[in-house]
C-alpha positions in Angstrom: 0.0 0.0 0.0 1.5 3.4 -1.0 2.5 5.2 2.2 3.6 8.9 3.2 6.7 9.0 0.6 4.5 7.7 -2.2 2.1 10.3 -1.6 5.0 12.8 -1.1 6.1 11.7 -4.5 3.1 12.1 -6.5 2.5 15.5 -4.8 6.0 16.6 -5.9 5.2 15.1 -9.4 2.0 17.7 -9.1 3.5 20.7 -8.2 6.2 20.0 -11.8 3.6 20.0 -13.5 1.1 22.6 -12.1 1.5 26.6 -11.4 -1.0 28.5 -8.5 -3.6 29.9 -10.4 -5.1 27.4 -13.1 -9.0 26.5 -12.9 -10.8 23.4 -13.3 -12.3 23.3 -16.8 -13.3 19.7 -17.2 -13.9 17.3 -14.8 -15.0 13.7 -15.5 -15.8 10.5 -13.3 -16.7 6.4 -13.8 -20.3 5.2 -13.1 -18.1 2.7 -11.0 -17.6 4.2 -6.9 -14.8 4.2 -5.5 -14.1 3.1 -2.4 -16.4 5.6 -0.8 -19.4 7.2 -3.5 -18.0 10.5 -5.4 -21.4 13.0 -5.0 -22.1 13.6 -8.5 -21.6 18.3 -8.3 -17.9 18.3 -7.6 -17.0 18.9 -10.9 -19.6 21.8 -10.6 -18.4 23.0 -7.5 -14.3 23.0 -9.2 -15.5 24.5 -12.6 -13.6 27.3 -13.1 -12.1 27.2 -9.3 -8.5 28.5 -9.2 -5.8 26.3 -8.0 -4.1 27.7 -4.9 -1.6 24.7 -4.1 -0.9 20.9 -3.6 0.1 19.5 -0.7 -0.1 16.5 1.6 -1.3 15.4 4.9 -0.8 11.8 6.2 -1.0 9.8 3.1 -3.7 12.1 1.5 -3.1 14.2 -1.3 -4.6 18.1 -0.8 -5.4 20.2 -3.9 -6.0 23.5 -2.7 -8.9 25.8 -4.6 -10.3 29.3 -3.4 -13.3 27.7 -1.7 -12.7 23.6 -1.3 -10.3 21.1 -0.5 -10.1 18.1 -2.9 -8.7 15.2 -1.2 -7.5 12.1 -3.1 -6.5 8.7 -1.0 -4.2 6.1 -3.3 -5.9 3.5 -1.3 -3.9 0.2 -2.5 -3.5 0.2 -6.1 -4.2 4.0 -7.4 -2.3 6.4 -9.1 -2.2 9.9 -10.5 -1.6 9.7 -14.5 -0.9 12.6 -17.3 -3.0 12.6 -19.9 -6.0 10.9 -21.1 -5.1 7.2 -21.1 -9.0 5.2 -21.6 -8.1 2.8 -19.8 -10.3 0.0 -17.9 -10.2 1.4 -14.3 -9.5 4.9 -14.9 -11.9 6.3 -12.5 -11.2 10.2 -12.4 -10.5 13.0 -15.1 -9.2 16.2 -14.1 -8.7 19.0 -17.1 -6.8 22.2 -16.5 -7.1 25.6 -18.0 -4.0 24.7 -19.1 -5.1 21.6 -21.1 -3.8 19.3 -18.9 -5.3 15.8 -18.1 -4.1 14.1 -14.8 -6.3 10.4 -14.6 -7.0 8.4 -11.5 -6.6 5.1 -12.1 -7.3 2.3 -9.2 -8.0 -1.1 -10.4 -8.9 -2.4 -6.8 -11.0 0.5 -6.0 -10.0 1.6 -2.2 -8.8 4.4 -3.1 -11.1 7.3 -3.1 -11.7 11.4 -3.9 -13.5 13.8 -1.8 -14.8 17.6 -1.9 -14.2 19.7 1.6 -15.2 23.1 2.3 -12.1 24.5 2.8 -12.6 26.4 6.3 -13.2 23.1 7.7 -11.2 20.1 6.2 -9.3 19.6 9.4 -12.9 18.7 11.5 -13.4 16.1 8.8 -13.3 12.3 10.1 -10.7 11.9 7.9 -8.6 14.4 9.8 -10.0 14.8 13.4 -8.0 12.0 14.8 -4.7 12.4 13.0 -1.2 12.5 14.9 1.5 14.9 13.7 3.9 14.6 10.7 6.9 12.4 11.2 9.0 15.7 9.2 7.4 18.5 11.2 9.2 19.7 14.6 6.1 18.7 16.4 7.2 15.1 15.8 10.0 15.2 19.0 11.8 12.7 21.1 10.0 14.4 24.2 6.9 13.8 22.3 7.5 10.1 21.7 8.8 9.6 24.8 5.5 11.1 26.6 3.2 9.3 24.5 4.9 5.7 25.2 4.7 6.0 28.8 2.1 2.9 30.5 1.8 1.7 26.9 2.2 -1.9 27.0 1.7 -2.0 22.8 5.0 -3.0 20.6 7.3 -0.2 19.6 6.4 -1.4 16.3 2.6 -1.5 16.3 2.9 2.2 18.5 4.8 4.3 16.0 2.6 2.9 13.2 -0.7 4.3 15.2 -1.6 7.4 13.5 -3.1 8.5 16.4 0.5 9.1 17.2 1.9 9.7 13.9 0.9 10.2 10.8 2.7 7.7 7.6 5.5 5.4 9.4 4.0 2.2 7.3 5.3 -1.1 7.6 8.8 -0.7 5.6 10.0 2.7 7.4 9.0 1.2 10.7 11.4 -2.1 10.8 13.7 -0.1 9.3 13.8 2.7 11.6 13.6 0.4 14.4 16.8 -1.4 12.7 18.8 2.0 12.4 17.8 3.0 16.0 18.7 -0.8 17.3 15.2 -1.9 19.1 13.2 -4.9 18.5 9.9 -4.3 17.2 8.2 -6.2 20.2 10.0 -4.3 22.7 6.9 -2.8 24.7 6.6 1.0 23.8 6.5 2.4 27.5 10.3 0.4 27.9 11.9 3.0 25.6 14.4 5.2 26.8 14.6 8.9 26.5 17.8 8.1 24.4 16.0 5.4 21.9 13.1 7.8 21.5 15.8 10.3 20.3 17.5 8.0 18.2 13.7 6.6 16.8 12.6 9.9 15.8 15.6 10.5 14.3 15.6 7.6 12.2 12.4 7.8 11.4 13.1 11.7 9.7 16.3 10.2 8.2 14.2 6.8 6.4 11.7 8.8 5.5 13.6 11.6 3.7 15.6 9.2 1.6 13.1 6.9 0.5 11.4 10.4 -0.6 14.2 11.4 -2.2 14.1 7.8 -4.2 10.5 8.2 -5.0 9.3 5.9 -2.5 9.5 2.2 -2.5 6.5 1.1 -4.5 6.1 3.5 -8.2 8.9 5.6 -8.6 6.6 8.3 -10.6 3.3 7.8 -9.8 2.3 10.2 -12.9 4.5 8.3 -15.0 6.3 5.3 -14.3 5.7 1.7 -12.9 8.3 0.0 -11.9 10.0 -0.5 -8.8 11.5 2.3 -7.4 15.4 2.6 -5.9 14.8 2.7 -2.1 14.2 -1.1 -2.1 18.0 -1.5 -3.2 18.6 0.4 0.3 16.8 -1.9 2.7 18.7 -3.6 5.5 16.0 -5.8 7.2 12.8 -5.3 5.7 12.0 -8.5 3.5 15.4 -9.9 4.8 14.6 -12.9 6.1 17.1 -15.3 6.8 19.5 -12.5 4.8 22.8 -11.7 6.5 22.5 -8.7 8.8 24.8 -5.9 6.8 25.9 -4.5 9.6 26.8 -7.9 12.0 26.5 -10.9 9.6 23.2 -12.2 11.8 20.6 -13.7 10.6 17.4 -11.7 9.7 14.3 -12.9 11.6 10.7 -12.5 10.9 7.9 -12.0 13.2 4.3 -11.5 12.6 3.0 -8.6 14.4 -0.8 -7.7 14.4 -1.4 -9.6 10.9 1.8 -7.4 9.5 5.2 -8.9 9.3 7.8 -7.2 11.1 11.7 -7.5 10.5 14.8 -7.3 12.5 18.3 -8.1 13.9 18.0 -10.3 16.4 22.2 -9.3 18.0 21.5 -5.2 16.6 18.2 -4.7 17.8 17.5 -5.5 21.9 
């Protein structure tokens, strides 16, 4: 499932290929929901709406428009695509004053789109409940370290919560955990004030450079399928039973609340 640097990917692949200021001129949609039903008026509501920006919260994609939010979730199989491509499971057309096309296509149908009036998008159940960004300074070792306290839940299964925060999926976890040497079944309320610091400083540093490879899924999620570089910089995630690059070991894998889990077992205590 496409996680906080795919999203951060396809928003970058936006803003290359959009400017502040364009309107809506055309905007088409399947017969076919989505994951959640598409009301039939936004393209009414975004004709001739001006562009304001693009950017992303949590793993949802935020275009910006003088009086709405539209919000688009990947789900597991969707993607953002230039032009006008016709294809079986193409789901949403977006045209530009510009004349560019951008196509949603999602054969599995979990992703989904929705229209937010923009003074209140952050009240929204999609929102209400959201932790902070991993990137943003909120995102602190003092912070992690209060939140963990009494919490018998895996270190693993905690920073995934986004309750606590938003986009550490499966991948970034064991390998932050791996970088920052703690199992992911150590309980969360055992972590030190110096492995929270070292967590949430791993975290930053995965997630920065598996955005600056374009994720580890779609390296271009307006272009390209294919699998992208960060999966060529892994050191325990789909290991198993690999040698450990930093002490020979070998890899173990756990299975922790229906997700597999990776890890060290002589790096990681």
């Amino acid at each position: 499932m496409p996680e906080l640097p795919e999203v951060e990917t396809v928003k970058n692949g936006f803003l290359q290929n959009l400017e502040q200021g364009l309107s809506v001129s055309n905007y088409w949609q399947s017969p076919y929901p989505l994951r959640f039903s598409e009301p039939d008026n936004i393209g009414k509501k975004l004709k001739r709406q001006s562009l304001k920006g693009i950017s992303r919260r949590a793993k949802y994609l935020m275009f910006e428009f003088e009086d709405y939010i539209l919000v688009s979730h990947l789900g597991m199989s969707g993607t953002w695509r230039e032009g006008v491509r016709n294809q079986k499971h193409d789901h949403i057309q977006i045209e530009f004053s510009n004349g560019k096309v951008f196509t949603f296509h999602d054969p599995r149908r979990f992703g989904y789109i929705c229209l937010l009036p923009k003074k209140d998008w952050q009240k929204h159940k999609f929102f209400s409940h959201l932790g902070p960004e991993p990137l943003g300074k909120d995102f602190s070792a003092d912070y992690l370290y209060a939140k963990t306290r009494k919490k018998q839940q895996a270190i693993k299964n905690f920073i995934m919560d986004q309750k606590i925060v938003v986009g550490v999926g499966n991948i970034y976890a064991s390998e932050a955990l791996f970088l920052s040497g703690i199992r992911p079944s150590k309980r969360a309320f055992k972590l030190t004030r110096k492995q929270s610091q070292a967590l949430v400083e791993n975290i930053k540093v995965v997630l920065k450079k598996a955005i600056q490879a374009g994720g580890s899924y779609i390296r271009d999620f307006l272009n390209i399928e294919g699998a992208a570089s960060f999966q060529r910089q892994l050191y325990v995630y789909g290991k198993a039973e690999c040698e450990c690059k930093h002490c020979g070991h070998r890899i173990k894998k756990i299975v922790q609340a229906g997700r597999s889990s990776f890890y060290c077992p002589q790096c990681q205590v």
